[in-house]
C-alpha positions as CSV (number, residue, x, y, z in Angstrom):
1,X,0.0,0.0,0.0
2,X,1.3,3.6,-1.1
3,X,1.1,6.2,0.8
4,X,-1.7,8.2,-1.4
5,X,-3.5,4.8,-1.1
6,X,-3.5,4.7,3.0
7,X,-4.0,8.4,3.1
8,X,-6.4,9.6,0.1
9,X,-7.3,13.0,-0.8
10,X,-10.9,12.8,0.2
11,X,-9.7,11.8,3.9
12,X,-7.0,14.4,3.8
13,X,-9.8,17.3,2.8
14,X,-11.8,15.7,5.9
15,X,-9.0,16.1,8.4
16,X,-8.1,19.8,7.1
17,X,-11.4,20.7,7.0
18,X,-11.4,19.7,10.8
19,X,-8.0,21.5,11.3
20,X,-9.1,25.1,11.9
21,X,-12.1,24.0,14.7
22,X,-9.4,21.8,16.4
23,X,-6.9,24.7,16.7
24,X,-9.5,27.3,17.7
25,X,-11.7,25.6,20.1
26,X,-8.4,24.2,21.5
27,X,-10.1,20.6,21.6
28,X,-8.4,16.9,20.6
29,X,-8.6,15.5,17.3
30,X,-10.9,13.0,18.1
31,X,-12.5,12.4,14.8
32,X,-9.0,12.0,13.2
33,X,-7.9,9.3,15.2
34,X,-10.7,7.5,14.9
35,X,-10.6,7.9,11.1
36,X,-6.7,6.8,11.1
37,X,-7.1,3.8,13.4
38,X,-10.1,2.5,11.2
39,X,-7.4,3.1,8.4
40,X,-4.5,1.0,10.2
41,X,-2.7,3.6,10.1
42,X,-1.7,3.3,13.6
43,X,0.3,-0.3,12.6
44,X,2.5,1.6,10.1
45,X,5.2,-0.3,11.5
46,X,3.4,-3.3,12.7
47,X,4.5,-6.7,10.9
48,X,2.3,-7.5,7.6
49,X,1.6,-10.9,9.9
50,X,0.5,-9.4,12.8
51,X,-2.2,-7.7,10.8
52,X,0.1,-4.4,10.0
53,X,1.0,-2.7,7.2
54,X,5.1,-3.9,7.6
55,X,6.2,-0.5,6.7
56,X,10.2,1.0,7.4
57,X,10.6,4.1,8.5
58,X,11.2,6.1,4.8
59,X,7.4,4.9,4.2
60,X,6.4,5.7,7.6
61,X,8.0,9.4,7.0
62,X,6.6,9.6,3.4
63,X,2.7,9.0,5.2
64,X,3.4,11.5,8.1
65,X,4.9,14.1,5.8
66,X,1.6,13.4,3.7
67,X,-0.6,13.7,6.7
68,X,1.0,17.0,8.2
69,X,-0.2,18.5,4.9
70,X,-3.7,18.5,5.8
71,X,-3.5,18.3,9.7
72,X,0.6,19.0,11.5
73,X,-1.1,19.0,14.6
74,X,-2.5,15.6,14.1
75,X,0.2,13.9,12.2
76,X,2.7,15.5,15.3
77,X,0.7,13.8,18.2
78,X,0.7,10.5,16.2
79,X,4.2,11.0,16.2
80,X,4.5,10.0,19.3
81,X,2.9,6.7,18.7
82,X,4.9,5.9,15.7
83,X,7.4,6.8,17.3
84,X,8.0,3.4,19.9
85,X,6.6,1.5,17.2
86,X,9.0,2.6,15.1
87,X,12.0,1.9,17.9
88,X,10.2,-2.0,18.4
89,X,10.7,-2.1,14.6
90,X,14.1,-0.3,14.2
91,X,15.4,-3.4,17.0
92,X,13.4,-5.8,15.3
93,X,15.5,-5.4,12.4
94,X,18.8,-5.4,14.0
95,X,18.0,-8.5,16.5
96,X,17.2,-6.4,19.7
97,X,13.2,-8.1,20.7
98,X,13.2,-6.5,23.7
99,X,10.1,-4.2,22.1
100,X,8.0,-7.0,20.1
101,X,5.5,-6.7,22.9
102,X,4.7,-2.9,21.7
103,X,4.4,-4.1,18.1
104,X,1.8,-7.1,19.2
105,X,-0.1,-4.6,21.5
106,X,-0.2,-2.2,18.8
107,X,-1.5,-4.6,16.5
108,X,-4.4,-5.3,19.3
109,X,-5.2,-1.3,18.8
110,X,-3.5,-0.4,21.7
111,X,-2.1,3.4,21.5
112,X,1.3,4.5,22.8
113,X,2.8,8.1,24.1
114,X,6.1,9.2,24.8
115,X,6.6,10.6,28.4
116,X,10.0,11.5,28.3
117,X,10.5,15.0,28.3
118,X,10.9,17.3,31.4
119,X,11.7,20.8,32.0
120,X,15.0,21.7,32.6
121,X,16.6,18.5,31.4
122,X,18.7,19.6,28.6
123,X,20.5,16.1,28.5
124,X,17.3,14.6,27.2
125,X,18.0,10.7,27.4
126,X,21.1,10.4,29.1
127,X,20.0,11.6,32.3
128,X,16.2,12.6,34.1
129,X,14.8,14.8,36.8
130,X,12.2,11.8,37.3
131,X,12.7,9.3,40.8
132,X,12.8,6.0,39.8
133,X,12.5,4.1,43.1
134,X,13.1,0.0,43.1
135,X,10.6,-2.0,44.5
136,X,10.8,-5.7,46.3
137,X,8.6,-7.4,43.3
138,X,11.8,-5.9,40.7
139,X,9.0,-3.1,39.1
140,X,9.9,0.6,39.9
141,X,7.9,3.4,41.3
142,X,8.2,6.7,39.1
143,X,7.7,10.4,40.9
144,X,8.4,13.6,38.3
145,X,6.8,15.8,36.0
146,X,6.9,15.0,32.4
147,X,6.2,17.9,30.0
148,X,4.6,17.9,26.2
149,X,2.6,14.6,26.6
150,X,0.8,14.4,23.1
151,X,-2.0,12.0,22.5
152,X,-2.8,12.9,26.7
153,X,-6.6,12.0,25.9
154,X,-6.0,8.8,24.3
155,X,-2.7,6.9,24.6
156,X,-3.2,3.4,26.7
157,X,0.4,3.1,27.2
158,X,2.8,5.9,28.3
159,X,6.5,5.2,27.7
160,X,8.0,7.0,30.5
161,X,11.9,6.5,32.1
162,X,13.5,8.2,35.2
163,X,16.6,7.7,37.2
164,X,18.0,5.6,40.3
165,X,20.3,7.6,42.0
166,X,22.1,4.7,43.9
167,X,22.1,2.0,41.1
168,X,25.7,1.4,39.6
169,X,27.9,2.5,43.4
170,X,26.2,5.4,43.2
171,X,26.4,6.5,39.6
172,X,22.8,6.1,39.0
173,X,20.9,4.5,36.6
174,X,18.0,5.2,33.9
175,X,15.4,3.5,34.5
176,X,12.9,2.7,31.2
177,X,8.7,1.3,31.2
178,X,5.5,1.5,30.4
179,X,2.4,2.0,32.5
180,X,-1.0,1.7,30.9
181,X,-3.8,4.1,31.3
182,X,-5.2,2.6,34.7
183,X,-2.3,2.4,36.3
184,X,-2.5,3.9,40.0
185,X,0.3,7.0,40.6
186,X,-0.3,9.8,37.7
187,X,-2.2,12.8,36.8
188,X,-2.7,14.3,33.5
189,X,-2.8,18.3,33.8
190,X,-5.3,20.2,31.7
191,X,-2.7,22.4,31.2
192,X,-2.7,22.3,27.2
193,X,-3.9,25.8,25.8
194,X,-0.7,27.1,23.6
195,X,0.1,28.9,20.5
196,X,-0.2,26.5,18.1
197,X,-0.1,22.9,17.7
198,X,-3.2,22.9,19.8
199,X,-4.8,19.7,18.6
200,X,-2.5,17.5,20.3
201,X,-3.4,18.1,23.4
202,X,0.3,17.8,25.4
203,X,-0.7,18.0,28.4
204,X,1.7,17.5,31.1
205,X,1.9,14.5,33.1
206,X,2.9,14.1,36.7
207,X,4.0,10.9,38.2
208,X,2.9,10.1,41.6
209,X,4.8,7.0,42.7
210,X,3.5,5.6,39.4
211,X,4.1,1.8,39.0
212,X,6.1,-0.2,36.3
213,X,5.9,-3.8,37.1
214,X,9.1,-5.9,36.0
215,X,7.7,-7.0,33.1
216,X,7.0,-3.9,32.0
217,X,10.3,-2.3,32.4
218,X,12.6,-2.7,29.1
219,X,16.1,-0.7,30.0
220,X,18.4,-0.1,32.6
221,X,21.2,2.1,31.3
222,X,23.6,4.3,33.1
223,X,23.4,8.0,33.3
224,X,25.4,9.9,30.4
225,X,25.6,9.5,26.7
226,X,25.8,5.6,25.6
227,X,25.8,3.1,22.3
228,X,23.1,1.1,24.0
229,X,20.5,0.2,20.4
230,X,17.6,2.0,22.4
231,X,19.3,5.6,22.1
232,X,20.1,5.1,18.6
233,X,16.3,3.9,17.5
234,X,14.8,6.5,19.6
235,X,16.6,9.3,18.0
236,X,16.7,7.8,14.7
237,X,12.2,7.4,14.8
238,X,11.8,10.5,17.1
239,X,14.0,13.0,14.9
240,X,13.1,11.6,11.1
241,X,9.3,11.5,11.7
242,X,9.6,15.0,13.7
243,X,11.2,16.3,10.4
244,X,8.4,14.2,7.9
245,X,5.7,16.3,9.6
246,X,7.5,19.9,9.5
247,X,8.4,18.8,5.6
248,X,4.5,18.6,5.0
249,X,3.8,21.5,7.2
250,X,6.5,23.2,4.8
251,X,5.1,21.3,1.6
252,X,1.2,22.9,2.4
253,X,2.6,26.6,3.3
254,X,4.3,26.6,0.0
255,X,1.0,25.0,-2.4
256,X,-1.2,27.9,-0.4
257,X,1.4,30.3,-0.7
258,X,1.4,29.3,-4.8
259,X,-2.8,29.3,-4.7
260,X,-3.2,32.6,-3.0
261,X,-0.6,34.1,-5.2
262,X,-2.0,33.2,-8.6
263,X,-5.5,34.7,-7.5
264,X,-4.2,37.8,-5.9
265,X,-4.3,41.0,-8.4
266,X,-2.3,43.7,-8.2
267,X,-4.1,47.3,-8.6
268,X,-1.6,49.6,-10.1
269,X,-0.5,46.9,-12.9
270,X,-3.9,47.4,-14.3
271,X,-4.9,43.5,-12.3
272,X,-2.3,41.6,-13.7
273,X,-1.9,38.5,-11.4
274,X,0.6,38.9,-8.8
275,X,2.5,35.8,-10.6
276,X,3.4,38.2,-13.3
277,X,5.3,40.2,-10.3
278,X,8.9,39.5,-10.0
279,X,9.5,40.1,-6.6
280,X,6.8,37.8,-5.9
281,X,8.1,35.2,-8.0
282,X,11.4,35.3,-6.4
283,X,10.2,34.5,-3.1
284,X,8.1,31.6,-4.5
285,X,11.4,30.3,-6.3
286,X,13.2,30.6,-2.5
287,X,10.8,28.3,-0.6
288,X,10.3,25.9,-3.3
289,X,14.2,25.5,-3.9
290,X,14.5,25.6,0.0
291,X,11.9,22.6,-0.3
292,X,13.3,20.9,-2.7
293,X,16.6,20.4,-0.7
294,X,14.8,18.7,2.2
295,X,13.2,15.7,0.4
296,X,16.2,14.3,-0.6
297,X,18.0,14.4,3.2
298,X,14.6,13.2,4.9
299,X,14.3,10.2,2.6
300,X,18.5,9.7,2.4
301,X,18.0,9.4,6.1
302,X,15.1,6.9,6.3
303,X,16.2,4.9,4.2
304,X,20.1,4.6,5.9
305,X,17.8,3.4,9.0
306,X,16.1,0.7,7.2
307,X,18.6,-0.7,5.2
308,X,20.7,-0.8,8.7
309,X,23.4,1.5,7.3
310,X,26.7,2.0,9.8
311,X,27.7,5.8,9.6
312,X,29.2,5.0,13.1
313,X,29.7,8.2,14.6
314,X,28.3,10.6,11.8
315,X,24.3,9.3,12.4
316,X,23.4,11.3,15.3
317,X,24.7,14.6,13.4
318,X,22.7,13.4,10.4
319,X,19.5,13.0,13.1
320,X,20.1,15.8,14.7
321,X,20.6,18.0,11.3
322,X,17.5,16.2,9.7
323,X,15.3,17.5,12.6
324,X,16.9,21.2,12.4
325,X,17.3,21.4,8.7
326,X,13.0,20.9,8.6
327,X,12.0,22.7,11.0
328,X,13.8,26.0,10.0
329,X,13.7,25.4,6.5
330,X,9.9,24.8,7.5
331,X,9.7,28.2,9.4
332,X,11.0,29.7,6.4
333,X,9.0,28.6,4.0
334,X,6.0,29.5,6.0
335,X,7.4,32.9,6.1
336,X,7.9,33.3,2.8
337,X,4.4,32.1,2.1
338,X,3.0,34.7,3.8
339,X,5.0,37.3,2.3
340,X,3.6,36.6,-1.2
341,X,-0.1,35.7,0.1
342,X,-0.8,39.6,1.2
343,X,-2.7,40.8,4.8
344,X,-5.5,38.0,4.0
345,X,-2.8,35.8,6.2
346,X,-2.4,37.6,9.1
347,X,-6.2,37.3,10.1
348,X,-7.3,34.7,12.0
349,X,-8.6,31.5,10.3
350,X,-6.5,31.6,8.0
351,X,-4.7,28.5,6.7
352,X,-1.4,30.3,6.5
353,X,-1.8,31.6,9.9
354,X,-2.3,28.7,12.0
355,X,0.5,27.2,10.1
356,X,2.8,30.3,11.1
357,X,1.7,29.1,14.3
358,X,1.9,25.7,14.0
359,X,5.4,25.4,12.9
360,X,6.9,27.6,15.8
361,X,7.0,24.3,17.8
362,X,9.9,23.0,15.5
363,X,12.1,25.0,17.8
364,X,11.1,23.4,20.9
365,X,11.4,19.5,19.8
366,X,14.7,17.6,21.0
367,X,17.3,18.6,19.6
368,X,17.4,22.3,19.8
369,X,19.3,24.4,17.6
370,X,22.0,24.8,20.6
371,X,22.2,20.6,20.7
372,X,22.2,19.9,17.6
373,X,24.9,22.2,16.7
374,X,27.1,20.4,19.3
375,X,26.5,17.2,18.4
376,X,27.8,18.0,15.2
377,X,30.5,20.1,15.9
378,X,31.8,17.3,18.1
379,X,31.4,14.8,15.3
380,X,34.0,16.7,12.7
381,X,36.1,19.1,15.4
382,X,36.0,17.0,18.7
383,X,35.4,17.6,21.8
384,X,35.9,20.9,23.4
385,X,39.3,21.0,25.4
386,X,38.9,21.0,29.1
């Protein structure tokens, strides 16, 4: 199955004709989902076996980047879902089964979050502001605040991880799980009312001695940066279908930018179409050569990951500069969109405007500029001296 097959135009006009209500009453995209998980689109990566569609991760990008066309704030909180499916199938390939269980509960419709983030912690995965306290039965009990939940009002498994200070003589330990959605310990904050992106509803989550039974718990890694196959496959699924959705946000600023331009007249060149306008035509030759750079390095990427490519060192700055290179070239594009569209896209309801909005979140996803930056300055200069 194709991607225009799984995701055809008619269902595409449905979810961005839901698009602008979702943003402005600030509500989940309820009607979405429910389209996408009659679709099976939710077993992108589940085996063809299991009663999935068996995809990799360059055709799992190529359907998000389609579905951020017509809804980024849908297509980002499903993210997060394709997101450990995608690590289960990213280990699957290279041996690693410790994730099959998320694949088979997948394929049983079960729906998965990531509940990693937190505030403050700029080292991400190698270290967290979340207690991970042992218990006698070998489960853990998690206490900590994790920050940009998406899919809050639907997942039924949250991925979460947080540290053991006195694992490993004291060096501490990461601590990584699931709990399901009646597990005993958490709270979801209604806390999600931001500038754009509003349909995914991130709410924050806050762990209150939350419990992981053993079985449930997947990793034990120690604190700091490490070669353990988890770290790879997170970043690998998290930052290539992060930039497959800011592509499509890019992709739809640039067709409305082209629409809006072509009807627009211009007054004192006696209504000539603002196509005919140079200027105008130079911007529209920026974002669409700007675009045209990205497709290649988001499917270059993908397809590295699922043909188990070994750029040893090199792959996290080619994550890392994936996930930057969309979402500013993204940012751009929008920009430049709205340059050439006229005052029409600064009111509210417009397409263009929720999508000015919308991509602003690019900047806030793991890596940051800052990160990223130095993760790849490291990989060709070294580390700083001490």
């Amino acid at each position: 199955m194709t991607p225009e097959e799984l995701l055809p135009d008619i269902l595409l006009e449905r979810f961005r004709g839901r698009a602008a209500s979702y943003d402005r009453d600030n509500a989940f995209f309820h009607e979405d989902l429910s389209e996408l998980v009659e679709a099976g689109y939710l077993k992108l990566f589940v085996p063809a076996d299991d009663g999935g569609l068996g995809f990799g991760l360059e055709a799992a990008a190529q359907c998000q980047r389609r579905l951020a066309t017509a809804a980024p704030a849908t297509a980002l909180a499903v993210n997060m879902h394709l997101v450990w499916t995608g690590v289960a199938q990213v280990l699957k390939s290279r041996g690693d089964a410790s994730l099959d269980f998320v694949l088979k509960e997948a394929a049983a419709g079960e729906i998965f979050a990531f509940g990693n983030s937190e505030a403050g912690n700029d080292s991400v995965l190698f270290d967290s502001r979340t207690t991970a306290e042992p218990m006698p039965d070998g489960g853990y009990s998690f206490t900590g605040t994790k920050i940009f939940t998406s899919l809050s009002p639907a997942w039924t498994r949250l991925g979460i991880f947080g540290k053991d200070p006195h694992a490993r003589d004291g060096g501490g330990e990461l601590v990584h799980g699931f709990i399901t959605r009646d597990t005993a310990g958490y709270r979801t904050l209604d806390d999600w009312d931001t500038l754009g992106m509003r349909a995914s509803q991130s709410g924050t989550t806050v762990l209150e001695g939350a419990c992981v039974p053993a079985e449930r718990i997947f990793r034990k890694l120690p604190v700091g940066p490490n070669r353990d196959p988890l770290i790879f496959a997170i970043f690998a699924c998290f930052e290539t279908l992060l930039a497959a959705v800011y592509t499509g946000l890019g992709e739809r600023a640039l067709a409305v930018g082209v629409e809006t331009v072509k009807r627009r007249t211009s007054f004192k060149n006696g209504g000539r179409s603002y196509a005919q306008d140079p200027d105008i035509r130079w911007k529209v030759a920026d974002a669409a050569m700007a675009m045209d750079n990205l497709y290649p390095q988001l499917g270059s990427v993908a397809s590295d990951v699922d043909s188990l490519v070994d750029h040893g060192p090199q792959w996290f700055p080619k994550l890392v500069g994936l996930k930057v290179n969309a979402t500013e070239t993204a940012r751009r594009v929008v920009d430049l969109a709205i340059r050439v569209s006229g005052g029409s896209s600064y009111f509210r309801g417009s397409e263009l405007e929720r999508l000015y909005r919308d991509v602003l979140a690019g900047m806030f996803h793991p890596s940051d500029d800052e990160s990223a930056h130095n993760t790849v300055a490291n990989a060709w200069l070294g580390p700083l001296a001490d």
